[in-house]
C-alpha positions as CSV (number, residue, x, y, z in Angstrom):
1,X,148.2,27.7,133.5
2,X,149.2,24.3,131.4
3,X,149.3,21.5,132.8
4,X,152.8,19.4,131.0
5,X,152.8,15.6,132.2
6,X,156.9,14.4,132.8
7,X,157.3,10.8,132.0
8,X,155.2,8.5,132.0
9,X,152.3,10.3,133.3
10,X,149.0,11.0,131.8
11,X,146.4,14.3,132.7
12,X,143.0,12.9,132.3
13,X,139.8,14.9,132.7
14,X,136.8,13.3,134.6
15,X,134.2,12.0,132.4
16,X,131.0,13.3,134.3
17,X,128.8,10.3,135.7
18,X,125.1,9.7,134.8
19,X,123.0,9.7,137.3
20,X,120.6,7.0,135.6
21,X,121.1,3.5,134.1
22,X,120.5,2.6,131.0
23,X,117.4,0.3,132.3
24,X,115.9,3.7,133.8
25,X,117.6,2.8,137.5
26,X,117.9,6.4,139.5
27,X,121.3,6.1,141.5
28,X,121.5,7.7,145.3
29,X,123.8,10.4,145.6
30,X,126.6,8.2,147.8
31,X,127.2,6.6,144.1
32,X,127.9,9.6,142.4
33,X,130.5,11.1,145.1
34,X,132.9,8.4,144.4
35,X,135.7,9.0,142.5
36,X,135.4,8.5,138.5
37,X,136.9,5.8,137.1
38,X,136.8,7.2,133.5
39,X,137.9,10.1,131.7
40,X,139.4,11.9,128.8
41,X,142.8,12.5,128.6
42,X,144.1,16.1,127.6
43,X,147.5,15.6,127.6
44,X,150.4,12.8,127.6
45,X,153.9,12.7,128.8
46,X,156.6,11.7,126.6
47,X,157.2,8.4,127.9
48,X,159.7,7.1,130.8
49,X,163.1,6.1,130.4
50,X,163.9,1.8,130.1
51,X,167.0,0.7,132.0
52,X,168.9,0.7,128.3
53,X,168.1,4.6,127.8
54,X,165.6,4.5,125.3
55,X,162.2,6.0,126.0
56,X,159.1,3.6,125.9
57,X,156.1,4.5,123.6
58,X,152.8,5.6,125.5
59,X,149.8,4.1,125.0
60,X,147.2,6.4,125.0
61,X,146.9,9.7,122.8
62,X,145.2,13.1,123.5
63,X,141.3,12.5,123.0
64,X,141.5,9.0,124.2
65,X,138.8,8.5,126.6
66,X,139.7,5.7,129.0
67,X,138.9,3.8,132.1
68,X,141.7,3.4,135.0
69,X,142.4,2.0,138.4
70,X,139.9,3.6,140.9
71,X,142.5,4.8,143.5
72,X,145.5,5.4,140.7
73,X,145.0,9.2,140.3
74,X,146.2,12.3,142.0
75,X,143.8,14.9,141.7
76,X,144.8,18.4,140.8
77,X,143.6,21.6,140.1
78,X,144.6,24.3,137.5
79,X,142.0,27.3,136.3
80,X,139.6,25.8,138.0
81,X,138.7,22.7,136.4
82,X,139.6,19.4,138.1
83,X,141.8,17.0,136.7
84,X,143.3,13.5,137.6
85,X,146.8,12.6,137.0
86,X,147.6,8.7,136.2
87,X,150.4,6.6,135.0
88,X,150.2,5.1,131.6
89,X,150.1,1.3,133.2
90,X,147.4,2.3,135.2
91,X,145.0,2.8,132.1
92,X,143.6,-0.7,131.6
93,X,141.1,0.1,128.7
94,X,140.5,2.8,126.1
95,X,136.9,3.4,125.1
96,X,136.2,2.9,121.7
């Protein structure tokens, strides 16, 4: 099954979340169950609709990997991998 975003909608996948810091801190596993805030996005809907009929430009591409609103996303589930689904406005950064 393929996932096809409508709109302005964006299919990210969870980037997995290190279990260490980079000074060498070990995190406790009540960190790592809370919901990632970063991911990669696979795929991009073509953009929503502005009140004069034209369709706005998205932001972010396939590839991008990008951080979001914690509580934005809608999880969803298609052959078995986990993915989030998030509106463009909630992306705040891409990671460069």
């Amino acid at each position: 099954m393929k996932l096809r975003p409508l709109g302005d909608h964006v299919i990210v996948k969870p980037l997995p979340k290190e279990e260490t810091t980079k000074f060498g801190i070990i995190l406790p596993d009540t960190v790592g169950n809370e919901r990632p805030e970063q991911g990669e996005v696979v795929a991009v809907g073509p953009g929503k609709f502005t009140e004069d009929g034209k369709r706005e430009e998205m932001s972010v591409k396939v590839g991008d990997k990008v951080m979001f609103k914690k509580y934005a996303a809608d999880e969803v589930k298609a052959d078995g991998e986990e993915y989030l689904v998030i509106k463009d406005s909630d992306v705040f950064a891409v990671l460069e």
